[in-house]
C-alpha positions as CSV (number, residue, x, y, z in Angstrom):
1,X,-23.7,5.8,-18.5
2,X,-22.9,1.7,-19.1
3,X,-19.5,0.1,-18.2
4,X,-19.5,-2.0,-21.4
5,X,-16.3,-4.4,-19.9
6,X,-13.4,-4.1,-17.6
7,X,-9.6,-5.8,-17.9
8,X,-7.6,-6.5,-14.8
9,X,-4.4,-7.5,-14.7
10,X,-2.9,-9.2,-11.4
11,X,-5.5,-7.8,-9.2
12,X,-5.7,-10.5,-6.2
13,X,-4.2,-13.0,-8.2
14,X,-1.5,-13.0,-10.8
15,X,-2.9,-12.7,-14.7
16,X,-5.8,-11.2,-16.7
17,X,-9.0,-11.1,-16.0
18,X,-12.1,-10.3,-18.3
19,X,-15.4,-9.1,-16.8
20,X,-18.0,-8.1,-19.7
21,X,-21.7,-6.7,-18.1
22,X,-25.1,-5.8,-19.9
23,X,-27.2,-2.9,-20.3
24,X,-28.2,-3.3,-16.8
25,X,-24.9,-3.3,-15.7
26,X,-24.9,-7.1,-14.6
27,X,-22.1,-9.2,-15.4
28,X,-22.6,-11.8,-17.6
29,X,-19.2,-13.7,-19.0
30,X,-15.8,-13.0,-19.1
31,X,-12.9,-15.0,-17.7
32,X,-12.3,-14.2,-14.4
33,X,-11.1,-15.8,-11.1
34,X,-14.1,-15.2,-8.7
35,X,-17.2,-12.7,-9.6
36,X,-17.3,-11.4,-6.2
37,X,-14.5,-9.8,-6.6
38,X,-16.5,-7.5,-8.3
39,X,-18.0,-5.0,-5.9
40,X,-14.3,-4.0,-4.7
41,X,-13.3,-3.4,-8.4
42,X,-16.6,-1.7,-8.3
43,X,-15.6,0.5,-5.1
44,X,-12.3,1.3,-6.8
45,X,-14.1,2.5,-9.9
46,X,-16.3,4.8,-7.7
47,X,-13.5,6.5,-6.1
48,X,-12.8,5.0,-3.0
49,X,-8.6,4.4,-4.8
50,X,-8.3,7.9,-3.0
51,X,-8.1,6.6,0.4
52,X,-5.0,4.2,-0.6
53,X,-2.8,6.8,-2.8
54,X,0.2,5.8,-0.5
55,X,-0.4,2.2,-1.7
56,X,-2.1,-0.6,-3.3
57,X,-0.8,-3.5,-1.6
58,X,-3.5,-4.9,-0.3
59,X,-4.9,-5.3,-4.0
60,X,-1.8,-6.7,-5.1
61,X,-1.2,-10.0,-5.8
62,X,1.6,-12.3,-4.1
63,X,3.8,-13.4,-6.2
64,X,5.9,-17.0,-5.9
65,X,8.9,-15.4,-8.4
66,X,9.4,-12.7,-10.3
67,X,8.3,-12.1,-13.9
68,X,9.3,-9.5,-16.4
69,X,8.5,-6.1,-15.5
70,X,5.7,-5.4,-16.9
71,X,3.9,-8.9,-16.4
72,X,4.1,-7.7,-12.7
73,X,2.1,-4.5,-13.0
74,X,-1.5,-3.5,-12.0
75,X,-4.4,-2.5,-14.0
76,X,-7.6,-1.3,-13.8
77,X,-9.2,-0.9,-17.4
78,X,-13.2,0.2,-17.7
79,X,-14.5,0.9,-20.7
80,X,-17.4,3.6,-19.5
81,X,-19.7,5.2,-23.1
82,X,-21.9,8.3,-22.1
83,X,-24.9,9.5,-23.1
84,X,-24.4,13.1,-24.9
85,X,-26.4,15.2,-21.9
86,X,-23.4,12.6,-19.7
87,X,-20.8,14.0,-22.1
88,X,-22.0,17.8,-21.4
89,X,-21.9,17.0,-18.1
90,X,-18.4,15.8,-18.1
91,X,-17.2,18.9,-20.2
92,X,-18.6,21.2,-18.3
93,X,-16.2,19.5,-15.0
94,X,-13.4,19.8,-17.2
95,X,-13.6,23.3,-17.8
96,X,-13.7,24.5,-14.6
97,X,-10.9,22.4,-13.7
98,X,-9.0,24.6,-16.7
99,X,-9.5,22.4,-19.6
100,X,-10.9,24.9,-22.3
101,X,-11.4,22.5,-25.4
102,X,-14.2,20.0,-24.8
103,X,-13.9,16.7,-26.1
104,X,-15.8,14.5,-28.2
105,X,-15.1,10.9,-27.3
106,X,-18.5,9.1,-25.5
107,X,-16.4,6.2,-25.1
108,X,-13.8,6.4,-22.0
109,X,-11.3,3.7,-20.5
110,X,-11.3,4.4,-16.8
111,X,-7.5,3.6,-15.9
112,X,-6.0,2.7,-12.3
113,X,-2.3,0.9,-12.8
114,X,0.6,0.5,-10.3
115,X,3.9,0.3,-12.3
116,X,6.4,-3.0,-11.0
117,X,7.7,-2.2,-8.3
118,X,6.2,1.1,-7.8
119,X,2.7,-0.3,-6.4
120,X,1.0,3.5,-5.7
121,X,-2.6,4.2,-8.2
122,X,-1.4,5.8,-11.0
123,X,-5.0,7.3,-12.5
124,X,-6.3,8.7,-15.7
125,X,-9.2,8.9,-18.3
126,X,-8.1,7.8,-21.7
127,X,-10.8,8.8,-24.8
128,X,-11.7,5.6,-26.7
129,X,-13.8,6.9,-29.5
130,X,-11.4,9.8,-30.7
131,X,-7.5,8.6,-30.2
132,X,-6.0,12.2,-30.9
133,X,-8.1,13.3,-27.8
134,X,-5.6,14.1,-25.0
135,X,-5.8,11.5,-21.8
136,X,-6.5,13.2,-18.7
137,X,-4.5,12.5,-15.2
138,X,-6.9,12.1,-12.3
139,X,-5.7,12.4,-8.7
140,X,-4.1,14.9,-6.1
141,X,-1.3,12.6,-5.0
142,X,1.2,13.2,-7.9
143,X,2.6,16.8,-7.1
144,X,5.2,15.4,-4.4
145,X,7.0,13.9,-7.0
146,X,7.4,17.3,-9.5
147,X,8.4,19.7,-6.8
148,X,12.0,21.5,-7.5
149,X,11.7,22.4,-3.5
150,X,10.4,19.7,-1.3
151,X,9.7,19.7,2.2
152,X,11.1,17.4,4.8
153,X,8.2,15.3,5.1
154,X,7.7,15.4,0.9
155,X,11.4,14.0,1.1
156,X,11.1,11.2,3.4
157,X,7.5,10.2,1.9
158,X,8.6,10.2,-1.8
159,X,12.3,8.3,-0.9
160,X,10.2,5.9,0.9
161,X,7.7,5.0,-1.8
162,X,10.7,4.6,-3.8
163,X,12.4,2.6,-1.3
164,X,9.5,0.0,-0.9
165,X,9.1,-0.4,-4.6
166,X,13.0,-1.1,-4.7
167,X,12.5,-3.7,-1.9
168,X,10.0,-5.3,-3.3
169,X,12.8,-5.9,-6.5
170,X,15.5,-7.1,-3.9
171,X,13.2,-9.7,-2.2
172,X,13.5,-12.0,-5.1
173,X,17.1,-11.5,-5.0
174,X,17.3,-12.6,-1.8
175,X,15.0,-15.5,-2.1
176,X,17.0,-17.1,-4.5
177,X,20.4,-17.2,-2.2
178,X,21.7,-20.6,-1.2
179,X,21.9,-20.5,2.4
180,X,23.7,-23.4,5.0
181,X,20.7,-26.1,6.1
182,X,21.5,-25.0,9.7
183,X,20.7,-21.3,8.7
184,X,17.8,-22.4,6.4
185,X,14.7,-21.2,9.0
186,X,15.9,-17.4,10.7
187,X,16.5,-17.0,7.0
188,X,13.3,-17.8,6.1
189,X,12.0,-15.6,8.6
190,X,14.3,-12.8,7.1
191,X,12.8,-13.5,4.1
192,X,10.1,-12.8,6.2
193,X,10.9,-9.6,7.4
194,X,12.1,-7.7,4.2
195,X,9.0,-9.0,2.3
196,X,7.2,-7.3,5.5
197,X,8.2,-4.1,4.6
198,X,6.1,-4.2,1.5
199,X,3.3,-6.2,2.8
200,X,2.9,-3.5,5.5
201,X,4.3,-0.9,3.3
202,X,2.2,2.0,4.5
203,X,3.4,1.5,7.9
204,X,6.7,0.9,7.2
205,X,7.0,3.8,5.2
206,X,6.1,6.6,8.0
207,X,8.0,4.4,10.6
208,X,11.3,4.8,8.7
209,X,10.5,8.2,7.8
210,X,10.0,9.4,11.9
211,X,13.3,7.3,13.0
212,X,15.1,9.9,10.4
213,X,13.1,13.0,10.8
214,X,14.0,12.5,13.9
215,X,17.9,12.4,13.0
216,X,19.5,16.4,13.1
217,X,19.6,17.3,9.4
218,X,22.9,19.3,10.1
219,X,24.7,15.4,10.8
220,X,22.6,14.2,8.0
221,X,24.1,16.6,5.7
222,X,28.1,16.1,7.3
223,X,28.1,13.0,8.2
224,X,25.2,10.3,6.3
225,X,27.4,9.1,3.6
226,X,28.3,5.4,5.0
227,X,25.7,2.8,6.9
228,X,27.7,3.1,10.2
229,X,26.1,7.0,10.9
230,X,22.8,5.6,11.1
231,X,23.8,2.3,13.2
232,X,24.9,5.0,16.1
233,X,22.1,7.1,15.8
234,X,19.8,5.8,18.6
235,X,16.6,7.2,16.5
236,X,17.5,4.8,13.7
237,X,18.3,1.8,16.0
238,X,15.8,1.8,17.9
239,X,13.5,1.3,14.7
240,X,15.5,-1.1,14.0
241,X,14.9,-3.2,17.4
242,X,11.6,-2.4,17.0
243,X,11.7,-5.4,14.4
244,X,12.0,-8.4,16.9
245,X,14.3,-10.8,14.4
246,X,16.5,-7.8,14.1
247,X,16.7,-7.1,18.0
248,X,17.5,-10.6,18.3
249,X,20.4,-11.0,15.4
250,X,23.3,-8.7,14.9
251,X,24.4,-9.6,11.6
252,X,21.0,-9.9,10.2
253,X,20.3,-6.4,11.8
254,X,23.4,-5.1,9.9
255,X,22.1,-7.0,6.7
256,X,18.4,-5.0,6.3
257,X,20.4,-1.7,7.7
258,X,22.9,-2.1,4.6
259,X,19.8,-2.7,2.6
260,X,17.5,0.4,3.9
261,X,21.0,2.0,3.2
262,X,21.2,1.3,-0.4
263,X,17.4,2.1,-1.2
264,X,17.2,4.7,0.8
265,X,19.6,5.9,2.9
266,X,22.4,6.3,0.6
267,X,21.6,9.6,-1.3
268,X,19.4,11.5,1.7
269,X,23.2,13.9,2.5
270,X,23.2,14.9,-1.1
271,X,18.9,15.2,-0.9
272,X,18.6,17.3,2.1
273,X,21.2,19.5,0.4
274,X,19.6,20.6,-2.9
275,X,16.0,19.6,-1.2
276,X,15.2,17.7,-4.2
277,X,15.9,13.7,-5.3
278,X,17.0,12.4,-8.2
279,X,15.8,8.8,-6.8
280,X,12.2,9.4,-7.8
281,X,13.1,9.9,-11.9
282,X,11.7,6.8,-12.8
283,X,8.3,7.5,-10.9
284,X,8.4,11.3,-12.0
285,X,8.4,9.3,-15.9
286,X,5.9,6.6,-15.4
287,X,3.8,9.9,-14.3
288,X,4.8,11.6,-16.9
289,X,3.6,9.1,-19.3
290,X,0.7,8.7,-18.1
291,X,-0.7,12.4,-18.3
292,X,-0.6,13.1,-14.9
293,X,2.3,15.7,-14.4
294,X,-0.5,18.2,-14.1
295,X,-3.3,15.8,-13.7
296,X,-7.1,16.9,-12.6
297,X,-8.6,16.7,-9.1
298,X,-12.1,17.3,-7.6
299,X,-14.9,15.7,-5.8
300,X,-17.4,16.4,-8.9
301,X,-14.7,14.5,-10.8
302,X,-14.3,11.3,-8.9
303,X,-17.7,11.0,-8.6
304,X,-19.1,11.5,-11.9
305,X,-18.1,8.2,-13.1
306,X,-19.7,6.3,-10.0
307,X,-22.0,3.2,-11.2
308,X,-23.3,0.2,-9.8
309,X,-22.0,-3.2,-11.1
310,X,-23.5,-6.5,-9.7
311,X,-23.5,-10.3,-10.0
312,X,-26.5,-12.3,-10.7
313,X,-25.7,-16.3,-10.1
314,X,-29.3,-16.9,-10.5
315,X,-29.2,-15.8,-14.2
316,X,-26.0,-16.5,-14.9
317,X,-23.5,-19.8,-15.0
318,X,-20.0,-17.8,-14.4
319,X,-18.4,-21.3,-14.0
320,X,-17.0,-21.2,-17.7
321,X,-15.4,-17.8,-16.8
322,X,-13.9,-19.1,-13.5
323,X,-12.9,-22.3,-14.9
324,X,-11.3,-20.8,-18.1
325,X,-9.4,-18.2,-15.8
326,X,-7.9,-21.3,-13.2
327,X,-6.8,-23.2,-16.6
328,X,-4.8,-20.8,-17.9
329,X,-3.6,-20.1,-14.3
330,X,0.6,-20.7,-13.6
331,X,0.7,-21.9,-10.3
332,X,4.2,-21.9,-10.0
333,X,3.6,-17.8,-9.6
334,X,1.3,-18.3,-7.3
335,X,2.5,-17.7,-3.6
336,X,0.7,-20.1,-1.5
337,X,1.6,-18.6,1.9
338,X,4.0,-20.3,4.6
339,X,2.2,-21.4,8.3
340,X,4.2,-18.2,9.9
341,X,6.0,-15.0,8.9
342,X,7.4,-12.1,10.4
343,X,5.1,-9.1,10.5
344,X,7.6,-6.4,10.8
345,X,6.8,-4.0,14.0
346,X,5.1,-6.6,16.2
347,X,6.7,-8.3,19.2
348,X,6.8,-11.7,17.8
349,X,5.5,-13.7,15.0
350,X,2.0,-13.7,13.6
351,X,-0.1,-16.8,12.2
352,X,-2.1,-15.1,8.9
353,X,-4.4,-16.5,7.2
354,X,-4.2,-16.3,3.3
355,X,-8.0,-16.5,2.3
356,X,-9.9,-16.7,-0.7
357,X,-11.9,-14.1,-1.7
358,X,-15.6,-15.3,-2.2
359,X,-18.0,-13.7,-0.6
360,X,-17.4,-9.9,0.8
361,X,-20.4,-9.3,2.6
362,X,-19.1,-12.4,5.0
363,X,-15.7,-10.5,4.7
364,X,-17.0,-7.5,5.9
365,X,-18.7,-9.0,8.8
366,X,-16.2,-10.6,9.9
367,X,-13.6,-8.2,10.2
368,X,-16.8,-5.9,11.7
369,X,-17.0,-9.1,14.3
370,X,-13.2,-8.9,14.6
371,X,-13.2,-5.5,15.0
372,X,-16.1,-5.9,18.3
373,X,-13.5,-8.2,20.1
374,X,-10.7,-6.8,19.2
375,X,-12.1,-3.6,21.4
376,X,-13.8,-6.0,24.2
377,X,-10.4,-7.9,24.7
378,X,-9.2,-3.9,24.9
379,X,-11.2,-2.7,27.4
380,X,-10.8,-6.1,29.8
381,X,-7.2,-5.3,29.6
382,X,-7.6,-1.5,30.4
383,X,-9.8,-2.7,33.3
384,X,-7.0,-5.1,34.7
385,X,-4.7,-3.0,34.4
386,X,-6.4,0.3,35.8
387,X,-6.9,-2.2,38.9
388,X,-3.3,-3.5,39.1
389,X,-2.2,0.4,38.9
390,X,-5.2,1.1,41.7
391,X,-3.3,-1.7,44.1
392,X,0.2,-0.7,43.4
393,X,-1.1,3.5,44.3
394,X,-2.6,2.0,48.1
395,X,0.7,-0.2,48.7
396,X,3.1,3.0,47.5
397,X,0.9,5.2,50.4
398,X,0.8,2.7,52.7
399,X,4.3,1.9,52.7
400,X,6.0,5.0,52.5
401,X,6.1,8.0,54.5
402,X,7.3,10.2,51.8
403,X,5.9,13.9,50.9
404,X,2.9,13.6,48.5
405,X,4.7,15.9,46.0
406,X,7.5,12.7,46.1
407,X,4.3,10.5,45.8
408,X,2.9,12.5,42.8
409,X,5.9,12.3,40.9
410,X,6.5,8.1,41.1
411,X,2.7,7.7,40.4
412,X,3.8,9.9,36.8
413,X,6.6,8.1,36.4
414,X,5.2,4.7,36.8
415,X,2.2,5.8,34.4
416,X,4.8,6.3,31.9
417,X,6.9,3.4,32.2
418,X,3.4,1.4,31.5
């Protein structure tokens, strides 16, 4: 099996990318921004899109403005050609997944897109040598969105998906509001906030779905038709404060509540009705068009088209590829990244850091030496604070001449408020 080339459009970075390899499955030329990006395309290709089915953020580029549509969605193409015992091989995983007729093609484009705003892997296997062969959905992630019955959990997971994706749209909208000079920076760090709900999608998404799972479906049903239901609820608030801008402004915390309201919000009385949504139409047809409606899932599956693709500077000049790629680059799409932005969930602001991708070995060490402080600075803390609750557990029995039962129960409470 030989991956001949792979396209990508606006993975990282905003634009195309060409990466073409050899026999040996080394790359050679293309027009790219940085060849070391290939090993993650590499993972992707290998499977390892399974683990982010909720979303693809993270491989997402950021983008300055807004394009058209589809100038603003992600792809994955790989053009894999088999051997004919590879070919057998592949039949006979098809057919006992159900597919009876075998196909012909040796050529294959491996697909993984994301369609703007809706930034989830959409996968499939599309047959390059014969065009009348039928495409093949890959993935176990799709059925939430062709149930007639759904769940409670199904709901708020699906609405949300849909919610980010519409988000993601209304940011731009946003951005380009004139706003007072005096109001110019907590706008900015609005901005902030509401492109933090994408950015941190996945968490945002369960997050908002708790604070209403946790609302009685009953007043759902009577009483969620206007934003002021869930301003009262304390569930819902108290996500909300859990946002520190939000806590801190009213209005603003109105603002993003109308907002989650009219992505969201607004049809969940008519949704937890008829236990179905009508939001998620224009997902259910991107699936649809994209053969996976009833698309194919197993472990023999996702791993049959696993390869190894690697990067030889020694052999090869890629400067051509990577200067060719930054030429035709728009910068003015580009998001360059302000010094300090909100990230939605954490007591206070964050300073990130928006760095290049060039060598992913270093990356992964790093984040691996992150990682080992990260859980030293833990444990001091646990140790301090054992100690301080230690102290405070002599001075309660050394002042007081209360029953121990009394005693037991402030030593639980206390635990708790920490």
């Amino acid at each position: 099996m030989q991956v001949k080339k792979i396209i990508v459009k606006n993975f990282l970075n905003p634009g195309e990318q060409k990466f073409v390899f050899n026999e040996d499955q080394v790359l050679t030329r293309g027009i790219f921004h940085n060849p070391n990006e290939i090993p993650m395309i590499n993972d992707l290709l290998n499977g390892s899109w399974i683990e982010s089915t909720l979303s693809f953020e993270k491989y997402y580029p950021k983008f300055a403005k807004k394009l058209k549509d589809k100038d603003m969605d992600f792809q994955i193409d790989a053009l894999f050609y088999l051997e004919s015992e590879e070919l057998e091989q592949l039949n006979t995983i098809l057919n006992g997944l159900g597919v009876l007729k075998p196909y012909k093609s040796r050529a294959y484009y491996y697909s993984i897109k994301c369609i703007y705003p809706f930034i989830f892997p959409i996968v499939s296997l599309k047959p390059a040598e014969f065009t009348d062969e039928t495409p093949i959905g890959i993935g176990n992630h799709y059925e939430k969105f062709f149930k007639s019955s759904l769940n409670k959990r199904d709901i708020l997971t699906v609405m949300g998906i849909s919610a980010v994706g519409r988000i993601r749209d209304r940011y731009f909208e946003y951005k380009n509001l004139n706003v007072r000079e005096d109001q110019k920076v907590i706008y900015r760090r609005y901005l902030d906030v509401i492109k933090s709900t994408y950015r941190y999608d996945e968490e945002f998404i369960k997050k908002l779905g708790q604070a209403i799972y946790n609302i009685d479906d009953g007043d759902i049903i009577n009483y969620a038709d206007e934003v002021e239901f869930f301003l009262r609820n304390d569930s819902f608030n108290n996500f909300l404060e859990t946002i520190p801008l939000l806590k801190e402004d009213e209005m603003l915390k109105n603002d993003f509540a109308k907002l989650i309201f009219d992505v969201y919000l607004v049809d969940l009385k008519w949704i937890y009705s008829v236990r179905t949504s009508n939001d998620i139409v224009e997902i259910r047809k991107n699936l649809f068009e994209n053969y996976c409606e009833k698309a194919l899932f197993s472990k023999e599956l996702l791993n049959f088209f696993n390869t190894k693709l690697t990067v030889d500077k020694k052999l090869f000049d890629y400067s051509v590829s990577i200067n060719h790629f930054s030429n035709n680059l728009d910068e003015t799409i580009v998001y360059k990244g302000e010094p300090q932005f909100e990230k939605i969930f954490e007591k206070g602001a964050i300073e990130p850091k928006f760095v290049e991708v060039k060598d992913t070995k270093k990356i992964n060490n790093k984040k691996i030496k992150t990682l080992k402080e990260n859980l030293k600075k833990t444990k001091e803390q646990e140790k301090k604070a054992e100690k301080v609750k230690k102290e405070k557990v002599k001075k309660v029995m050394k002042d007081t001449k209360k029953t121990k039962k009394k005693i037991e129960k402030e030593s639980k409470i206390k635990k708790i408020d920490k």
